[in-house]
C-alpha positions in Angstrom: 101.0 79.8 27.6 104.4 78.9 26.3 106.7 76.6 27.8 108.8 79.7 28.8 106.5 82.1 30.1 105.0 79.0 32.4 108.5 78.6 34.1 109.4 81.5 35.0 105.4 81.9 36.8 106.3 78.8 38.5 109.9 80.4 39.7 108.2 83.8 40.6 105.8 81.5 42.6 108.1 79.5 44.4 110.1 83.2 45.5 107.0 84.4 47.0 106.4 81.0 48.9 110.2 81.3 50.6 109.6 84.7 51.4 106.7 83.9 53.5 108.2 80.2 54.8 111.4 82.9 56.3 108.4 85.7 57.2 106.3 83.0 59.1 110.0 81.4 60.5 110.7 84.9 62.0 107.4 85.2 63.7 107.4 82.2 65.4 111.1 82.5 66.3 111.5 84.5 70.0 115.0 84.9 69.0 113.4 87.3 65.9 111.6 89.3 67.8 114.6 91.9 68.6 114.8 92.1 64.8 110.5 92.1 63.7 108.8 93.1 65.8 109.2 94.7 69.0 109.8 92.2 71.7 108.8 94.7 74.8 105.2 93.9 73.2 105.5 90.2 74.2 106.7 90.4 77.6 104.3 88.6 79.8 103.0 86.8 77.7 102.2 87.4 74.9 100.9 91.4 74.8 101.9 93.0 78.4 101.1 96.0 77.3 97.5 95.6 75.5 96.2 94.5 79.2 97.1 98.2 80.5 95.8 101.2 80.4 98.3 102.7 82.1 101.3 104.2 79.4 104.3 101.0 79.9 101.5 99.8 83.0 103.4 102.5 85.2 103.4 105.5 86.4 105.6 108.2 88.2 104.5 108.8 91.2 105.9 111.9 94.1 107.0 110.0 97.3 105.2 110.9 100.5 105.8 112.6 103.7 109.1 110.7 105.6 106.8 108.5 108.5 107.3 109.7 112.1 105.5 107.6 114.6 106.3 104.3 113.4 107.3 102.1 116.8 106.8 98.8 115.1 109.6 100.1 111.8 111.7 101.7 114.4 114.7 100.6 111.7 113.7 103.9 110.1 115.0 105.8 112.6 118.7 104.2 111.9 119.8 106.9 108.8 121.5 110.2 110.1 122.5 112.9 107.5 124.2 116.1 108.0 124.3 118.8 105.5 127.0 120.9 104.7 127.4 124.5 103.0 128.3 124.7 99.0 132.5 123.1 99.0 132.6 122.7 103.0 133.6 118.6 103.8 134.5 119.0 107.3 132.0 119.1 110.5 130.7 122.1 112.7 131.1 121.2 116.5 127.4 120.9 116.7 127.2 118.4 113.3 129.8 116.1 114.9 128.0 116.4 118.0 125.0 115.2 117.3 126.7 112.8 115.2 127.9 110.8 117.7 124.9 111.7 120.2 123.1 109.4 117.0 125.7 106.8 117.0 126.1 106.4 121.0 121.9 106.0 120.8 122.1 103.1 118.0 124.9 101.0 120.2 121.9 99.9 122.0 120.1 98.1 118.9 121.3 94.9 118.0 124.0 96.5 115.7 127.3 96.2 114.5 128.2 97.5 111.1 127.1 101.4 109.5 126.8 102.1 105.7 127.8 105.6 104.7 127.1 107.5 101.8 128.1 110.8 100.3 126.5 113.6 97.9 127.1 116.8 96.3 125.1 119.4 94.3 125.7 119.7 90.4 128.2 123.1 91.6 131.5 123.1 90.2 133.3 120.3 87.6 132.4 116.4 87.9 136.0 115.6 88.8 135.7 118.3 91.7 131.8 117.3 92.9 133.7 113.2 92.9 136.6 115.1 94.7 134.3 116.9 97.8 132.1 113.9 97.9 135.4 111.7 98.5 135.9 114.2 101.6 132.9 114.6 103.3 132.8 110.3 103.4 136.2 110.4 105.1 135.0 113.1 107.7 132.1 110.9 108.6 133.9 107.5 108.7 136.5 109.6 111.1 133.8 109.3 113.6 131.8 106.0 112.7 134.3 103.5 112.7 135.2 104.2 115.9 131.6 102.8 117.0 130.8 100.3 113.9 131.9 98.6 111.1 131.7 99.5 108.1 129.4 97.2 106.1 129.7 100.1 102.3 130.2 103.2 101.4 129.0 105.1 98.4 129.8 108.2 96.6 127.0 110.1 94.7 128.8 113.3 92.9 126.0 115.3 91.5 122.7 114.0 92.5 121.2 115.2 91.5 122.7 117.7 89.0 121.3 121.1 90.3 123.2 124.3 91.5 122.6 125.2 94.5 120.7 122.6 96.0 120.9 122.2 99.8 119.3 118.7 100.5 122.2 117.0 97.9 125.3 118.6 99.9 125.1 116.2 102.9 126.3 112.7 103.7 123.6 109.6 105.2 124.9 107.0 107.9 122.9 103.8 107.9 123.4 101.6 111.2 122.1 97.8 110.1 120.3 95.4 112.5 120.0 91.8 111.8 115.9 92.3 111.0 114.6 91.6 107.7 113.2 95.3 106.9 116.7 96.2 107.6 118.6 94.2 105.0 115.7 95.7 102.3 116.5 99.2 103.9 120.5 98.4 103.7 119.8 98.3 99.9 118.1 101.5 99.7 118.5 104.1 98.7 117.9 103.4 95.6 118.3 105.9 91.9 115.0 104.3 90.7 112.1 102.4 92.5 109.2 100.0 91.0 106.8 98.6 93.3 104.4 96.4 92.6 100.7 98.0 93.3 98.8 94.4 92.5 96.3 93.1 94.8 98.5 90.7 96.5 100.8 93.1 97.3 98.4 94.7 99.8 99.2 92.8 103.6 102.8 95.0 103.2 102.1 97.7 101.2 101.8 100.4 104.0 105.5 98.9 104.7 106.9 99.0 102.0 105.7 102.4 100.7 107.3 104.0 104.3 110.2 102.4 103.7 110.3 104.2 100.5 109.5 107.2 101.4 111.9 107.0 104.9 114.7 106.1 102.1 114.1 108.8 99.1 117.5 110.1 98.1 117.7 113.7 96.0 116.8 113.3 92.0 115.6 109.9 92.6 112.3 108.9 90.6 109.9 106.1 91.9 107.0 104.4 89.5 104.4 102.1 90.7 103.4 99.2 88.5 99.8 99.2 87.6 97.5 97.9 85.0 95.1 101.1 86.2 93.8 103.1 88.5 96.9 105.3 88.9 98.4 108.8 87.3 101.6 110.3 86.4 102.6 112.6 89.3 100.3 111.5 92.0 101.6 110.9 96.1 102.9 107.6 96.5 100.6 107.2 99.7 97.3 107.9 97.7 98.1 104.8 95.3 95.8 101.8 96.2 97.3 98.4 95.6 95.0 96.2 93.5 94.2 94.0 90.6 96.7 92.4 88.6 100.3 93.3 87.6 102.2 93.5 84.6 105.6 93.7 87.1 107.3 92.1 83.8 106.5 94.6 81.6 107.2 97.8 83.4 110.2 95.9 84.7 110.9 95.3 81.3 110.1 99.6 80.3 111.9 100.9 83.1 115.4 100.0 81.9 115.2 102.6 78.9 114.5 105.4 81.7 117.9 104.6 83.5 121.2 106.0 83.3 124.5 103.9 83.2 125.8 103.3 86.7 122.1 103.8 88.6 120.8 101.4 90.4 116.9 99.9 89.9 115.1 98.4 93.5 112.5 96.3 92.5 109.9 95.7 95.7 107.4 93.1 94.0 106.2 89.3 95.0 106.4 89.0 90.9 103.0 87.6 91.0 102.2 87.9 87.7 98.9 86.5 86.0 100.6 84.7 83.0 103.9 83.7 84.0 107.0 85.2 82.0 109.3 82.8 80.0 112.6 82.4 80.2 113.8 83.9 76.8 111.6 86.9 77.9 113.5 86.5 81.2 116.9 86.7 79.6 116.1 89.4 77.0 115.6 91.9 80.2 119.0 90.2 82.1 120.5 91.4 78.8 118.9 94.5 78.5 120.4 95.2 82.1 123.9 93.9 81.1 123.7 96.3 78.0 122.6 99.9 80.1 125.2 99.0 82.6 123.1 99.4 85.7 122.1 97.7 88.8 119.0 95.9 89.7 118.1 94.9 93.6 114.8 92.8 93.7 113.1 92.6 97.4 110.7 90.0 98.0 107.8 90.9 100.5 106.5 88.0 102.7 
């Protein structure tokens, strides 16, 4: 070989050692992974996913029937809605009635601040839908600040977006008590629910799953987070809690099936077999930040 040809082997060798120095840099580096391969595919350690065999270990469940004969979660008798006809904001004498039959009755819990919240059908323009949801608040705060406080209020125009649809033309009043189940209610409702279905989730889960379904607002979605053992479109009350969770992951998934604005409840004791790290931890916070919505985390026990 001649002196020529033998340099430029070595410089073609020495090419195809950097490129796999920078391809071996890039998969050790977390900060690559948003750029190789796809990070979701770490979360959790390392492989989230290949320890489901559930599709993003979730799925979409149907919430259950609203519980009635609850004495020991008697906070889920504190929401009152009225409905209204398509463009009406203003009270019948028998809405505002029983209205403030509701609000006389909750004066006797240890109370002393209401949440109310407002919602339309997808009829008529957004502007409009914002407009008419603006109204019906005002007509219901006419009567509840003159027994509470008013802890929030909330406007949903358009949810969700169907014309006609009777159970989104109403407002909610939420009286809130100083009890723990309480605050986690005052946070609900919710556009999006995950709950955690692991094993140690089980002591509450009966809890948690009626506050849920007490708290189920129009063209809201709920997912339970499990490894297995659950499928798309089953009742929320027929899920069994067990096993382990991948809470990170689907955590982690869920943020691609939200709309700017919405907010995410998370009800999970994050109890998660390999514990996350914090780049993974701020690679979701960032995630968040960049689909502009908001997440509320609820911690049984």
């Amino acid at each position: 070989m001649s002196s020529t040809a033998w340099i430029q082997c070595m410089q073609a060798s020495q090419g195809r050692l950097a490129l796999l120095l920078i391809a071996a840099c890039c998969l050790l580096s977390p900060v690559a992974f948003s750029d190789s391969v796809l990070p979701e595919f770490y979360l959790a350690g390392n492989g989230g996913a290949d320890r489901c065999a559930t599709r993003d270990c979730m799925c979409r469940v149907k919430p259950g029937p609203a519980p009635t004969n609850l004495p020991k979660l008697d906070e889920l008798n504190r929401r009152h809605s009225v409905y209204f006809p398509t463009a009406v904001h203003e009270f019948s004498g028998s809405q505002q009635k029983s209205l403030r039959d509701f609000l006389s009755r909750m004066e006797n819990l240890s109370a002393s601040s209401a949440s109310v919240m407002a919602y339309t059908d997808g009829c008529g323009t957004a502007p409009y839908n914002r407009s008419l949801a603006k109204r019906r608040l005002s007509t219901a705060l006419k009567d509840v600040t003159e027994v509470f406080d008013i802890r929030s209020t909330v406007v949903h125009p358009e949810a969700p977006p169907e014309c006609p649809l009777q159970s989104a033309r109403r407002v909610d009043i939420i009286v809130h008590t100083e009890r723990r189940l309480t605050t986690a209610i005052d946070r609900i409702p919710a556009d999006v629910y995950l709950i955690d279905a692991s094993g140690s989730m089980w002591p509450e889960w009966r809890k948690w799953t009626d506050v849920v379904n007490a708290s189920f607002k129009p063209g809201g979605k709920i997912y339970v987070s499990k490894v297995s053992g659950c499928t798309n479109g089953q009742r929320l009350n027929s899920i069994k809690p067990n096993g382990g969770t991948e809470i990170w992951y689907a955590y982690y998934s869920i943020i691609d099936k939200m709309k700017q604005g919405q907010t995410l409840a998370i009800i999970s004791d994050f109890d998660s077999d390999i514990p996350i790290k914090q780049w993974e931890r701020d690679l979701i916070a960032q995630k968040v930040r960049e689909r502009g919505i908001k997440v509320v985390v609820i911690r049984p026990g």
